[in-house]
C-alpha positions as CSV (number, residue, x, y, z in Angstrom):
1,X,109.5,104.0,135.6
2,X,111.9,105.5,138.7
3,X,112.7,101.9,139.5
4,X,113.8,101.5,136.1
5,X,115.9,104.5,135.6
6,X,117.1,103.7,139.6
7,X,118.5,100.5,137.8
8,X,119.6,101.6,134.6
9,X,121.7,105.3,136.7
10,X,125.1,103.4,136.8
11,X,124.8,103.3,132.8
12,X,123.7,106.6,131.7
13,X,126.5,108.1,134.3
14,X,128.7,106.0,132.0
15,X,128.0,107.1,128.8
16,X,127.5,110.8,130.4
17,X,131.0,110.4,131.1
18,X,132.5,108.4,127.9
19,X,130.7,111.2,125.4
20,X,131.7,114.5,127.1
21,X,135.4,112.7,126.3
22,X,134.5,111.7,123.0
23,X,132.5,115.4,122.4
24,X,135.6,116.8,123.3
25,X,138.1,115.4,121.3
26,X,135.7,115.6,118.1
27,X,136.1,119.8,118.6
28,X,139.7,119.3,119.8
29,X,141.6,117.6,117.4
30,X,140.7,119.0,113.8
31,X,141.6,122.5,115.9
32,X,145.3,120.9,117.4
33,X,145.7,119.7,114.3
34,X,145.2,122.6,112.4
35,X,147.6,124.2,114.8
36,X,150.4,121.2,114.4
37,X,150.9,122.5,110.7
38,X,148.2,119.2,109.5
39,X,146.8,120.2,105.7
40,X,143.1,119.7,104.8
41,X,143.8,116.8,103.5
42,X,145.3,115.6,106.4
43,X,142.6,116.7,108.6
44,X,140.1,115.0,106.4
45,X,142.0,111.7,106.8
46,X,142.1,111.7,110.0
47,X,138.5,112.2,111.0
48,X,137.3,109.7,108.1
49,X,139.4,107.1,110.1
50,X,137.1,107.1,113.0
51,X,134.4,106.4,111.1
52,X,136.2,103.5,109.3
53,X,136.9,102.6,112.3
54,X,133.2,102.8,113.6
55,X,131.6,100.5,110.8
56,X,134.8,97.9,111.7
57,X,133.3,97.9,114.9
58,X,129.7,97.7,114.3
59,X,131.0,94.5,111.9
60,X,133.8,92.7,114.2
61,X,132.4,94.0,118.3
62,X,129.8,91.5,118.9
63,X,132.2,88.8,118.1
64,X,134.3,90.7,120.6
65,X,131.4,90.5,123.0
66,X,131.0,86.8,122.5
67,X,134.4,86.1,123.5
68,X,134.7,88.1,126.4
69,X,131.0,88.6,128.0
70,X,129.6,92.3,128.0
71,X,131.2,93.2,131.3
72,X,134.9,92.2,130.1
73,X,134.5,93.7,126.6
74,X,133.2,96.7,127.6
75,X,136.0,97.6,130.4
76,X,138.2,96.5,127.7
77,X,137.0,98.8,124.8
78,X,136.6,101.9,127.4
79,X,140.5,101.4,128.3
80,X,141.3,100.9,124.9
81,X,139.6,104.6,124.2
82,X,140.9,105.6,127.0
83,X,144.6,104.7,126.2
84,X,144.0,105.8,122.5
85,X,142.9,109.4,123.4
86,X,146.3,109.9,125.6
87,X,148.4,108.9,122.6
88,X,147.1,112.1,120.4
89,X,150.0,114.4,121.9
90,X,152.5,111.7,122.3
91,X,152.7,111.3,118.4
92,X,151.7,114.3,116.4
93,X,151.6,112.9,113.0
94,X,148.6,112.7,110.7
95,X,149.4,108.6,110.0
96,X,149.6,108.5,113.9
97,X,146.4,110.2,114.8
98,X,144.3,108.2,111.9
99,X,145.3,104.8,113.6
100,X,144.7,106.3,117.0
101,X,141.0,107.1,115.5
102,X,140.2,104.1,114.1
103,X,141.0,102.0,117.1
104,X,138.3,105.0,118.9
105,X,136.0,104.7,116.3
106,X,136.0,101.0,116.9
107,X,135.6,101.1,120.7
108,X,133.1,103.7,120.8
109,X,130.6,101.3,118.1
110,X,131.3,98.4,121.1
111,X,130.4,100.7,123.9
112,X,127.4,101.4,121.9
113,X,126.3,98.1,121.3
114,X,126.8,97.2,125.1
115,X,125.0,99.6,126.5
116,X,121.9,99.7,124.5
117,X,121.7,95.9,124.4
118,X,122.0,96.6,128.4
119,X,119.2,99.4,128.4
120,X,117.0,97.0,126.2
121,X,117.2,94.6,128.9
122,X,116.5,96.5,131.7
123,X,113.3,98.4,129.5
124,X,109.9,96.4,129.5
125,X,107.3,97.4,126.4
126,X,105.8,100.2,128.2
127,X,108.9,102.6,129.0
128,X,111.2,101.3,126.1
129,X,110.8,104.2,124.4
130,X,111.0,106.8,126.6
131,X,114.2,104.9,128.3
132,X,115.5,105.2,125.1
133,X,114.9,108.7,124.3
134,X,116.4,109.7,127.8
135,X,119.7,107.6,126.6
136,X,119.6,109.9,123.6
137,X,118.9,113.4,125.1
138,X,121.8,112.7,127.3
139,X,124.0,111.2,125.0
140,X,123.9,114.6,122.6
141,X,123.6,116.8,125.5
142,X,127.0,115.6,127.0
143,X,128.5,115.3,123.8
144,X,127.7,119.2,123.3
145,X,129.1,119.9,126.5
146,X,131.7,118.0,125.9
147,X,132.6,120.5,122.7
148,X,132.1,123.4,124.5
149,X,134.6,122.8,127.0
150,X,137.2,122.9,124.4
151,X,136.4,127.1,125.2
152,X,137.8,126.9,128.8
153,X,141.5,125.3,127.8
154,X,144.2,125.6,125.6
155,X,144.3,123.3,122.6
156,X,147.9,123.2,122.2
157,X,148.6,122.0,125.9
158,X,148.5,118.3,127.2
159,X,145.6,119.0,129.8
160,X,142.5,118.8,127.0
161,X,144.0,115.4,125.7
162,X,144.5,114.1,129.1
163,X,141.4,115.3,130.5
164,X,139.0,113.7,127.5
165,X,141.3,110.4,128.4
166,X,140.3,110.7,132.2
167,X,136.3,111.2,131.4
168,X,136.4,108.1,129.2
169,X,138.4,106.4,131.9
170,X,135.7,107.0,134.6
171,X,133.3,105.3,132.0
172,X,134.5,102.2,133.1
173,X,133.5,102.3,136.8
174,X,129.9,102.8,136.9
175,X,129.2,99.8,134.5
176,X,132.1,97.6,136.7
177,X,130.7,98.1,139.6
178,X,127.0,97.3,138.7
179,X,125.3,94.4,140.9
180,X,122.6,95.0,138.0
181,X,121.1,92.3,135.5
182,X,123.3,90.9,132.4
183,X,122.4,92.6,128.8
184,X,120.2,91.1,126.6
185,X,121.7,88.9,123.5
186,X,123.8,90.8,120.8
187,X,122.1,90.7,117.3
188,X,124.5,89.5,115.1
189,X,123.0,90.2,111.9
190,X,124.0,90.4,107.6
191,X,124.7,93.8,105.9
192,X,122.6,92.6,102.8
193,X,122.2,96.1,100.9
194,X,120.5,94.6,98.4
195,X,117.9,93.4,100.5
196,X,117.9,96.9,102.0
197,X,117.6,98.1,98.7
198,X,114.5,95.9,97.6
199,X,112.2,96.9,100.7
200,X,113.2,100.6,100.5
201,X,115.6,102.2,97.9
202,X,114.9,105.9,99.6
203,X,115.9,104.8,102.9
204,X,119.6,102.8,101.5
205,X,120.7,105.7,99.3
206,X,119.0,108.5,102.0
207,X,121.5,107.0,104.7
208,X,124.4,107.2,102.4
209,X,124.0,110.4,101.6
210,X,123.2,112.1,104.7
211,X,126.4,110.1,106.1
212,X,127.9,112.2,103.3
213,X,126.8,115.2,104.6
214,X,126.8,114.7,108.1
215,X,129.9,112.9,108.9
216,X,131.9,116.2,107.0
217,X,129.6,118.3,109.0
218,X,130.6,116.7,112.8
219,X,134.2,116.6,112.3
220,X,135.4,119.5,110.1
221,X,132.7,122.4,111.2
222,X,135.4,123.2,114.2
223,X,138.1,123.6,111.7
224,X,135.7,125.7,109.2
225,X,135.2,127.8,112.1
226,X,139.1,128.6,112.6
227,X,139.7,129.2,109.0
228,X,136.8,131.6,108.7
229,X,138.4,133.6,111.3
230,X,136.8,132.5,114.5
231,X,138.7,132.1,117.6
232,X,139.1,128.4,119.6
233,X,136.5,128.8,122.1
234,X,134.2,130.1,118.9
235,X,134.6,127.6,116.6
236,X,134.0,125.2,120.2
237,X,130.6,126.8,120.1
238,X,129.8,126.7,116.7
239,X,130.4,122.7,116.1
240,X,128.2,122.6,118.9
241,X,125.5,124.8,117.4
242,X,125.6,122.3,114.4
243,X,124.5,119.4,117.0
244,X,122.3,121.6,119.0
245,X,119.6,122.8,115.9
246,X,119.5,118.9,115.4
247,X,118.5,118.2,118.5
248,X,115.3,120.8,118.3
249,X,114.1,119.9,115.0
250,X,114.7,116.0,115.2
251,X,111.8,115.3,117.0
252,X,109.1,117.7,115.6
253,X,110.2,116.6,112.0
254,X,109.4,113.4,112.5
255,X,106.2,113.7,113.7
256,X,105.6,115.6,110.5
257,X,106.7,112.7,109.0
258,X,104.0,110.6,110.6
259,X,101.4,112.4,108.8
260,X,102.5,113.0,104.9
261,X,104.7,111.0,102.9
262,X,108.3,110.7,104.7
263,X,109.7,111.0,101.0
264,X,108.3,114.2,101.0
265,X,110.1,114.9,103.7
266,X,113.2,113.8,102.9
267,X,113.0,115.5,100.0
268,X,112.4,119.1,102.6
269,X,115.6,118.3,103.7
270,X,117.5,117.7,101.5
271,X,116.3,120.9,99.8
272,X,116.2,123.3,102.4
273,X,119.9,121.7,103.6
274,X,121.5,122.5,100.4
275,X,119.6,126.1,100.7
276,X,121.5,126.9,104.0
277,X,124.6,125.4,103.1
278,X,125.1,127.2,99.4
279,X,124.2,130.6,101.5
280,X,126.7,129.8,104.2
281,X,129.3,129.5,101.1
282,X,128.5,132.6,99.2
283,X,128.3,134.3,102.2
284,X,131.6,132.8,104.2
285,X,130.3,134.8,107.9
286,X,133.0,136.0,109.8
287,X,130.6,137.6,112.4
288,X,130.7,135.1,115.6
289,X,126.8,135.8,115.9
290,X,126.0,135.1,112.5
291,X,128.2,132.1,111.7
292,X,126.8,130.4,115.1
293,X,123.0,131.1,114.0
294,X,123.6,130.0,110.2
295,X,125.1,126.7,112.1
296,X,122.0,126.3,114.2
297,X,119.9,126.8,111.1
298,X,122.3,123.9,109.3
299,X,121.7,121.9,111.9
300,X,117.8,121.8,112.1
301,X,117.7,121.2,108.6
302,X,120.3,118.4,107.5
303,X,120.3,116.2,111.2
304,X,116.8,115.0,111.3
305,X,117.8,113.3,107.6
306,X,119.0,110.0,109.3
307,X,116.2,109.2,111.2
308,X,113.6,110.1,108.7
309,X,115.4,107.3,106.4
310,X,115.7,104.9,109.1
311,X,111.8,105.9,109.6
312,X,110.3,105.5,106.2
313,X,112.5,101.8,105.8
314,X,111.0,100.5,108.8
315,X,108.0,101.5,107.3
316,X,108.0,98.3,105.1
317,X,110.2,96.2,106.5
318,X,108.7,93.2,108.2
319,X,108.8,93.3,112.3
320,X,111.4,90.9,112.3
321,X,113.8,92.4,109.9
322,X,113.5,95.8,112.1
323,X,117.5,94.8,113.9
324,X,118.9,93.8,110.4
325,X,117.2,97.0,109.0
326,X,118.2,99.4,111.5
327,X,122.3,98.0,111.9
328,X,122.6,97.9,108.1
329,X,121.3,101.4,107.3
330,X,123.7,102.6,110.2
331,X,126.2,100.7,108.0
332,X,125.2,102.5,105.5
333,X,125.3,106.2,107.4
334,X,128.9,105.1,108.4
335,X,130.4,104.1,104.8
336,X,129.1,107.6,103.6
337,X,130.9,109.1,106.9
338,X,133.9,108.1,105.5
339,X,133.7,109.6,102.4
340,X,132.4,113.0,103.6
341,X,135.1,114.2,105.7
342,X,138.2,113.4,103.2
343,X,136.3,114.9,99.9
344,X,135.3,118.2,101.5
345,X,138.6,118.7,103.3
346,X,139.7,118.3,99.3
347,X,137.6,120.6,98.1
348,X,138.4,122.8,101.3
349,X,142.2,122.4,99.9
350,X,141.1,124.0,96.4
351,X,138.1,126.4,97.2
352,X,138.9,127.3,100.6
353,X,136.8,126.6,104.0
354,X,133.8,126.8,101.7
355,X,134.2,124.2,100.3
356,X,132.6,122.1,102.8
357,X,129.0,123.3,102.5
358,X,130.0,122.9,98.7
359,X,130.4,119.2,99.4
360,X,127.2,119.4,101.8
361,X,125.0,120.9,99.3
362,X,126.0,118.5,96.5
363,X,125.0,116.0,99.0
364,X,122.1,116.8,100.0
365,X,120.8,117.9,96.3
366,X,121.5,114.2,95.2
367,X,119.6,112.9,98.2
368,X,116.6,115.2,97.0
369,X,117.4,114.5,93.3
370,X,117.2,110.7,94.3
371,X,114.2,110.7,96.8
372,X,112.1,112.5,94.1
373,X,113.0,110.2,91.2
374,X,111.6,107.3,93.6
375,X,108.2,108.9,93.9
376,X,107.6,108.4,90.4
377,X,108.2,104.4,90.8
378,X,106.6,103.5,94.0
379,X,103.6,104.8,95.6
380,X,103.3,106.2,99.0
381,X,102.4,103.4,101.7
382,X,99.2,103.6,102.8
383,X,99.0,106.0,106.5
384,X,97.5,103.4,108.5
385,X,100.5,101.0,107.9
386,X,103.2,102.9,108.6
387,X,104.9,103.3,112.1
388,X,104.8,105.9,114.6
389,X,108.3,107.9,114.5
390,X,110.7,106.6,117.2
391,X,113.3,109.0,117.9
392,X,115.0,106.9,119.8
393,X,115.0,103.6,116.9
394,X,116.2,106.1,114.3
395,X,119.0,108.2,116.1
396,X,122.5,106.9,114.2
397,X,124.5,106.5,117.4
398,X,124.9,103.0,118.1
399,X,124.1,99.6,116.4
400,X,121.5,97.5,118.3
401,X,118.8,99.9,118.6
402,X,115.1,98.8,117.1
403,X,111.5,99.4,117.8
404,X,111.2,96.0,119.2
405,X,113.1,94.1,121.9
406,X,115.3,91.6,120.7
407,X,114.1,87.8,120.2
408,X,116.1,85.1,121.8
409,X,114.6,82.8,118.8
410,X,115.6,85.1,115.7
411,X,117.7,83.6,113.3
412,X,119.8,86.4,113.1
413,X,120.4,86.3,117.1
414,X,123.0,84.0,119.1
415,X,121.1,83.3,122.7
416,X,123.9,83.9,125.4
417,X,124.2,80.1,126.5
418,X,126.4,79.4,123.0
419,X,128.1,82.3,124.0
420,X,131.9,80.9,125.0
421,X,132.1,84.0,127.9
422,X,129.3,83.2,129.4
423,X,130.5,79.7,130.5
424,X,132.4,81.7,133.2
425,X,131.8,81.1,136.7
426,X,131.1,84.9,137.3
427,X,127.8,84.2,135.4
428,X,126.3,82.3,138.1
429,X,123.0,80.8,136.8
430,X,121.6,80.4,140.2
431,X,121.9,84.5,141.1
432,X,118.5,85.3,141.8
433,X,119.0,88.6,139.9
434,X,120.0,86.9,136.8
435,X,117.8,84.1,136.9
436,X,115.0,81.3,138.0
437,X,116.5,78.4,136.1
438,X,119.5,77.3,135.1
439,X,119.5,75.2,131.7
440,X,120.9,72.4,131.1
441,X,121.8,71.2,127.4
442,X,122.2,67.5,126.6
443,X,125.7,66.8,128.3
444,X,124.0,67.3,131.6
445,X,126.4,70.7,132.3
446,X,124.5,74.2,133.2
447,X,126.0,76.7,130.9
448,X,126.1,80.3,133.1
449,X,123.0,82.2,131.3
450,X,119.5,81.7,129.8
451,X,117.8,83.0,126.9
452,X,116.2,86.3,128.4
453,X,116.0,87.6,132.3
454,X,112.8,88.3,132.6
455,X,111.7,91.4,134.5
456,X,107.9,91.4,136.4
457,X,106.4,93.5,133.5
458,X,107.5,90.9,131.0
459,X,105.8,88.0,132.7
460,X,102.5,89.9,133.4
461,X,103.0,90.8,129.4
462,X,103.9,86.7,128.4
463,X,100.2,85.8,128.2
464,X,99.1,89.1,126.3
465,X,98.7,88.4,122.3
466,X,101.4,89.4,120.5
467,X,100.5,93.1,118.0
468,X,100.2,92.4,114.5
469,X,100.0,94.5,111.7
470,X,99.4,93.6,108.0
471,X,102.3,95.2,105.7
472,X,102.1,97.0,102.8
473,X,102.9,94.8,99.2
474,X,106.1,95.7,98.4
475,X,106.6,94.5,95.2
């Protein structure tokens, strides 16, 4: 397990770095714009455009990938960020800022699908998991610290801007200057909702709906915070909060989940989510203390909702369709991130900063609404069959994440050798990092990659029979 994290350090540095930027202008910028004289409205635009920007990328970056190898896409994307992030002061104009976020969102879904194809790689069966839950923990951690800096600068200068620009920047160097293995294959896979739909109707609409929900919660809590009467470095703190009570509850719900029906569960949340939320608007706190714990308790309640979804759909989805599964519901978190933002910041417009935990709780009483109509019309799967909770496979931060690692052999996967990048000469086949063989198609040309890189634990696991499990009917 050190080796591996010894060989995987360059990439968690880099996404360390990338998400205390990107943590950093999520908190800034619904807070400078606020102060540039932006409406609600406005406000809401712009932080729906990164997520429309997001699910272009999960749809349009591993083409990007394809063309330009991981290493080349990747430094490109970063910069890209990088460059977009700087331009946030230069023009101060909501149309400006919603093209500058789209082009972010985009980027950060490719950086994303980089660096978890990467991790996958380097991962064997045993530690894939825990590798994957490490990535996680510090992804949210830095992205929290990343908000609370916002408390230690002032949001109308050029020095928060430029300094979120300089951390994403840095990204790039870690990952550049890696002697370390190329990633596994991208998964390029269909968004076929009504194939999600079929194998689990609970899961499709759940996503949706906490992307509703959540999506209005991450980008407009700073500005709820400021209208409510809260200071900068406050409402810095009480985005963060929002993140923070996910982060403690994700886990433990889901192992609840393991052992009683996860609709059940969903239907908790949804519940107890709407609960908090129609409190925090009757009450609107103006008390720094009890605004912050109310946004802890939010938190614990409505952030766990995406990965109980994700959860209860792999849950009868076949091993195979587990990449299709997981990138489409992620689709489906990111359409309903669009809509969340821009309707609460109109009902914001009309009923005040309330209005968001109106939108919230509307939200999350259709999820429960929806969850409990399906219990009626399909019964529980049976305990033995389902899955043990992932947190890792059902965290909504990235687009190649699965249970399982990828298979060179899928349908839905492009092996690297058909890959045009990877007929670069930087991709030496004959690296003894990379590869023990170099494979030659029928015009008698090696092509710079193979299928997989094997690591030792995969070829003591190659002889071992593969798990199988008998699924559930789901007709």
């Amino acid at each position: 397990m050190a080796q591996t994290l010894a060989s995987i350090s360059a990439l968690l540095i880099s996404v360390a770095m990338l998400v205390f930027g990107h943590g950093l202008q999520t908190t800034l910028l619904p807070l400078a714009a606020a102060k540039a004289s932006f409406t609600n409205l406005e406000i809401g635009v712009v932080s729906s455009s990164y997520f429309f920007g997001m699910v272009l990328g999960c749809l349009a970056a591993p083409h990007v990938i394809m063309r330009a190898g991981h290493i080349r896409a990747y430094a490109a994307m970063v910069s890209l960020m990088s460059a977009a992030a700087i331009f946030h002061p230069i023009l101060i104009d909501p149309f400006s800022w919603s093209l500058i976020r789209i082009i972010s969102g985009f980027c950060l879904a490719a950086f994303y699908m980089i660096v978890e194809s990467w991790l996958n790689e380097r991962a064997t069966n045993e530690n894939r998991g825990t590798v994957m839950s490490i990535y996680i923990v510090i992804l949210f951690g830095f992205m929290m610290i990343g908000q609370i800096s916002i408390s230690t600068m002032e949001i109308t200068s050029f020095i928060p801007f430029a300094i979120a620009s300089v951390a994403v920047s840095l990204a790039v160097m870690p990952v550049a200057l890696t002697t370390t293995t190329q990633p596994a294959p991208i998964a390029l896979v269909q968004f076929r909702p009504v194939k999600l739909y079929r194998n689990s109707p609970a899961a499709l609409v759940g996503t949706l709906l906490v992307g509703v929900a959540n999506g209005a919660l991450w980008t407009l809590a700073p500005l709820y915070g400021s209208q409510i009467g809260l200071n900068s470095n406050q409402s810095a703190f009480y985005a963060a909060a929002i993140i923070g009570g996910g982060m403690l509850s994700q886990w433990p719900i889901g192992r609840i989940s393991d052992l009683i029906d996860r609709r059940l569960v969903l239907i908790g949340i949804g519940i107890s989510t709407a609960l908090v939320a129609l409190v925090i608007a009757f009450l609107s706190p103006t008390g720094v203390y009890m605004a912050t714990g109310l946004a802890v308790l939010i938190g614990i309640c409505s952030q766990p909702g995406y990965a109980i979804a994700v959860a209860h759909a792999f849950d009868y989805a076949d091993p195979e369709d587990f990449v299709e599964t997981s990138s489409g519901l992620l689709l489906s978190f990111g359409i309903g991130s669009i809509f969340g933002p821009f309707t609460a910041s109109v009902l914001m417009n009309h009923t005040g900063p309330s209005g968001l935990y109106f939108m919230v709780a509307a939200a999350e009483i259709a999820l429960a609404g929806f969850v409990l109509a399906r219990l009626f019309a399909r019964h529980a799967i049976d305990p033995e069959d389902k899955y043990d909770f992932e947190y890792a496979a059902t965290a909504q931060v990235g687009s190649v994440m699965s249970p399982e690692p990828l298979d060179v052999d899928a349908d839905n996967v492009i092996p690297p050798e058909e890959f045009p990048a990877y007929e670069d000469p930087i991709y030496d086949p004959e690296a003894p990092e990379i590869t023990e063989e170099v494979i030659v198609p029928e015009d008698g040309h090696a092509h710079g990659h193979v299928h997989h890189a094997e690591t030792e634990a995969d070829a003591e696991d190659e002889n071992a029979e593969p798990a199988t499990k008998e699924k559930p009917d789901k007709s």
